[in-house]
C-alpha positions in Angstrom: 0.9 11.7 12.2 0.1 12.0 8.7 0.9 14.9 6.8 -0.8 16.1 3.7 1.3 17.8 1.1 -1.4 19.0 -1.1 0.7 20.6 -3.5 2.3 17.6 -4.4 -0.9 15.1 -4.4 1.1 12.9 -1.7 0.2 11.8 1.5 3.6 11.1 4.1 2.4 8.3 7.2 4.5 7.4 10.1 4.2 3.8 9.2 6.3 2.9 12.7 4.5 0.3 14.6 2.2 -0.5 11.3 0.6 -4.0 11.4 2.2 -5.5 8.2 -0.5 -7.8 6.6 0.5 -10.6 3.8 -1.9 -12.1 1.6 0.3 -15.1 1.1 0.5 -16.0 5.0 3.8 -14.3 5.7 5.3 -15.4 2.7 4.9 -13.3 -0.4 6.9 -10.3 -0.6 4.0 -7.8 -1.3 2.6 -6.9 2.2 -0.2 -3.7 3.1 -1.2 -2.0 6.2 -4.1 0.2 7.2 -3.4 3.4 8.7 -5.2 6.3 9.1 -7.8 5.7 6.4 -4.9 4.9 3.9 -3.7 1.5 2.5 0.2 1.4 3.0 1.9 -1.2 0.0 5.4 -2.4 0.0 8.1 -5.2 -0.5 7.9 -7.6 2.6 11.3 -8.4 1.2 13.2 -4.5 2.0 10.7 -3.7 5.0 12.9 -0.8 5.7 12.3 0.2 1.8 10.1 2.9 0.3 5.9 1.9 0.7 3.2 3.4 -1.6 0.5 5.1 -0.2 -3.0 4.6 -1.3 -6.3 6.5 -0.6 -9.1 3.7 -0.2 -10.5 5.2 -3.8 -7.3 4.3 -5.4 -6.7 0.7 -3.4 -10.2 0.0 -4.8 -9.4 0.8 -8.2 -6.1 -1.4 -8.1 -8.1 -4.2 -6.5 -10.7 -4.3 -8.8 -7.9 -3.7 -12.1 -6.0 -6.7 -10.4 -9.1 -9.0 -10.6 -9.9 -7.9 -14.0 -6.6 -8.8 -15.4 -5.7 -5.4 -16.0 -2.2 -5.8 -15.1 -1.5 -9.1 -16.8 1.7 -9.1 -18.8 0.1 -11.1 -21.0 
């Protein structure tokens, strides 16, 4: 079920039984899911730990900052 809470500009999805993808084949600690029409993000390392929640607008904004080197530390 995924709830909407409008108010708040969040999106809540039962994530249980989520297929958990890995872009490093299973071993890189960022994994993402797709559910519902979101992309579900989190720490492959804490699976029971918090997962961000992103509309496919936003995933293709962070995709496309990723590639462009926007998040580069250096």
């Amino acid at each position: 079920m995924t709830t909407d809470t409008a108010a708040r500009g969040k999106v809540e999805l039962d994530l249980t039984g989520a297929e958990w993808l890995s872009g490093s084949q299973g071993r890189g600690e960022v994994q993402i899911a797709f559910v519902e029409g979101y992309i579900a993000m989190r720490d492959g390392t804490d699976p029971d730990g918090p997962a961000l929640i992103f509309t496919p607008a936003e995933w293709r904004a962070f995709v496309l900052g990723a590639r462009d080197g926007e998040f580069d530390l250096t």
